[in-house]
C-alpha positions as a Markdown table, in Angstrom:
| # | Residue | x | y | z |
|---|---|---|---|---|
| 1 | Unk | 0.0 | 0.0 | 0.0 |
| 2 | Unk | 1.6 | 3.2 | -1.5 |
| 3 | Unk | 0.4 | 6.4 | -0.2 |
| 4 | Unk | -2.9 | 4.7 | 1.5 |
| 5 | Unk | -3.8 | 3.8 | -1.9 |
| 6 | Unk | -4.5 | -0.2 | -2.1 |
| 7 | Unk | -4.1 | -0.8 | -5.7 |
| 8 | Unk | -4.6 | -4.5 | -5.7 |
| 9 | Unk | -8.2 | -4.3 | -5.0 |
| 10 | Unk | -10.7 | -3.1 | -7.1 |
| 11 | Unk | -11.5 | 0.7 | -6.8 |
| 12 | Unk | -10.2 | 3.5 | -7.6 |
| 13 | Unk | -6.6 | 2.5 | -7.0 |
| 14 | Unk | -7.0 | -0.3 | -9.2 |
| 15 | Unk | -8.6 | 2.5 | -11.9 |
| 16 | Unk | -6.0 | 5.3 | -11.5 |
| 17 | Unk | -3.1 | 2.5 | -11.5 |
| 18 | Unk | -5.1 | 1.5 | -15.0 |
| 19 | Unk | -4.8 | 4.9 | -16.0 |
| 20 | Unk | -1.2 | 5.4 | -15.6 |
| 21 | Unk | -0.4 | 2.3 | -16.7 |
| 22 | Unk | -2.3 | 3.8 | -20.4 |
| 23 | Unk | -0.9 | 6.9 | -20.2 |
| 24 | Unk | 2.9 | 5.7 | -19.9 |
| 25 | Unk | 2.1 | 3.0 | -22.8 |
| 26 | Unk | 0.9 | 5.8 | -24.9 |
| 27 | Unk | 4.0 | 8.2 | -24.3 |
| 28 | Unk | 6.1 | 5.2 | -24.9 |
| 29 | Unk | 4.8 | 4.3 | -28.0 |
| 30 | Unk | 4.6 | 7.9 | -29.5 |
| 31 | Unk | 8.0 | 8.1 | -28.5 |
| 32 | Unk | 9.6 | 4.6 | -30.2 |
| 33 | Unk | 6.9 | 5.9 | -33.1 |
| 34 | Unk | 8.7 | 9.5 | -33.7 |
| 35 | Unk | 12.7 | 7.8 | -33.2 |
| 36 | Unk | 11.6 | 5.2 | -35.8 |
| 37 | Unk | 10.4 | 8.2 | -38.1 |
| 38 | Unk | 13.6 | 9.9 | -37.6 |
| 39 | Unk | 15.7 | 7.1 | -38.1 |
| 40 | Unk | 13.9 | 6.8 | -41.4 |
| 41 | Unk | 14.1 | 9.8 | -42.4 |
| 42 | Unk | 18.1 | 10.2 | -41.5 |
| 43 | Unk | 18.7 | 6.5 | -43.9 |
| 44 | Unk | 16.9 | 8.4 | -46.9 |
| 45 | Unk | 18.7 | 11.5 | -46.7 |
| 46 | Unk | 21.5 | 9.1 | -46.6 |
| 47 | Unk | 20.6 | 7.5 | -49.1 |
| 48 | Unk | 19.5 | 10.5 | -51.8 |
| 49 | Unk | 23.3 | 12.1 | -50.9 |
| 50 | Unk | 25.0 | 8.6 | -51.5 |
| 51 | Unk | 26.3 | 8.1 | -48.0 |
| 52 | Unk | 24.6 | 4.3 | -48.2 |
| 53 | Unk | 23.7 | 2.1 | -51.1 |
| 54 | Unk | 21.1 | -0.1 | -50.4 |
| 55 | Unk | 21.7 | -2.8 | -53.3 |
| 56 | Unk | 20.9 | -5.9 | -52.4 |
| 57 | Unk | 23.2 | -9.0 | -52.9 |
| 58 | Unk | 22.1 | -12.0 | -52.7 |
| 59 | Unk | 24.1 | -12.2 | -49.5 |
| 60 | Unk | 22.5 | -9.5 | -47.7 |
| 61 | Unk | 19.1 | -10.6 | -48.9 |
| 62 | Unk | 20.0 | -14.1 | -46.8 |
| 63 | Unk | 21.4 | -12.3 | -44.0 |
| 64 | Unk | 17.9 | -10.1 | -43.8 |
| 65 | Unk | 15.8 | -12.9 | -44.1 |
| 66 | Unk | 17.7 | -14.9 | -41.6 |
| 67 | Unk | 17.9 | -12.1 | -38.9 |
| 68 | Unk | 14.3 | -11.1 | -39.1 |
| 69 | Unk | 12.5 | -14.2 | -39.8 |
| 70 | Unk | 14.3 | -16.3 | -37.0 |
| 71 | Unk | 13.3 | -13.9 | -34.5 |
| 72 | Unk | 9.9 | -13.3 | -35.7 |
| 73 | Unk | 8.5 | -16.3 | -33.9 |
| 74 | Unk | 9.9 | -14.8 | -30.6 |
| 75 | Unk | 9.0 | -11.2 | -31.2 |
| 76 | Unk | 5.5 | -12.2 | -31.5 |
| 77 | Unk | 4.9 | -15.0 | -28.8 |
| 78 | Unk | 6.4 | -12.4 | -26.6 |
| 79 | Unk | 4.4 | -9.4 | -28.0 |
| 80 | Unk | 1.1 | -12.0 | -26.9 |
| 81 | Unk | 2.2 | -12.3 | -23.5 |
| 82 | Unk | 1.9 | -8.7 | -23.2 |
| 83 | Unk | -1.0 | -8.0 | -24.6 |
| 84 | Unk | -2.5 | -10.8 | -21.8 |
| 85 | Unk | -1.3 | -8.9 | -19.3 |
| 86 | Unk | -2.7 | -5.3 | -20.1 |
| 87 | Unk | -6.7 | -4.4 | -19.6 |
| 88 | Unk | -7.5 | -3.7 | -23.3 |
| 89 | Unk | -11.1 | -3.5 | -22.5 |
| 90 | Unk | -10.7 | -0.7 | -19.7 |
| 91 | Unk | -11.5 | 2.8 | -20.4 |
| 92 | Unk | -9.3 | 4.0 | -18.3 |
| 93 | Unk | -6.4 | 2.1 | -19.6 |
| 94 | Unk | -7.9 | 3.1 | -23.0 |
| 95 | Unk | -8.3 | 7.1 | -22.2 |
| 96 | Unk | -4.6 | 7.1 | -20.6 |
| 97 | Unk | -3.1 | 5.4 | -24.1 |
| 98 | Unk | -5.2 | 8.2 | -25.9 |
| 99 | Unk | -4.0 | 11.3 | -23.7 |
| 100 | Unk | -0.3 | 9.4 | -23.9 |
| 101 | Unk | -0.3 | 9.6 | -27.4 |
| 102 | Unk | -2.0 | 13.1 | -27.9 |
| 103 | Unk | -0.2 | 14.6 | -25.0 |
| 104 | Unk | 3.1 | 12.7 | -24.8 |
């Protein structure tokens, strides 16, 4: 019991715990969401100047399809377990991911 708030039971502890658990799932993914844009961006201006050439060899083509298809599997039995754990159905879990990602 943090701060005389029980959040095990059900209540509002267990709804603002809900909520916060949402909201920092929503900053999180806008975050990973605008790096991923940036990196994006940074391997095309790369790539217009010549800095990179992205031709693919038939070597590279194996070593792509052998480092993201061999962890795929994992990536996505793990990515299940998660979504197990969180209250998808909740509005307040949903209303925190929505003011994460507006707000965040």
């Amino acid at each position: 019991m943090a701060f005389g708030v029980d959040l095990t039971s059900s209540g509002t502890g267990f709804i603002i715990a809900t909520f916060l658990i949402g909201l920092l799932l929503g900053v999180v993914v806008k975050k990973v969401f605008k790096l991923a844009l940036a990196i994006v961006a940074l391997v095309v201006v790369l790539v217009v100047t010549g800095y990179v050439n992205l031709s693919l060899t038939q070597d590279r083509q194996q070593t792509i399809y052998r480092t993201f298809y061999s962890s795929l599997h994992t990536v996505l039995s793990k990515a299940e377990q998660v979504t197990t754990l969180l209250p998808l159905t909740s509005v307040a879990f949903l209303a925190g991911i929505a003011i994460g990602l507006w707000k965040g």
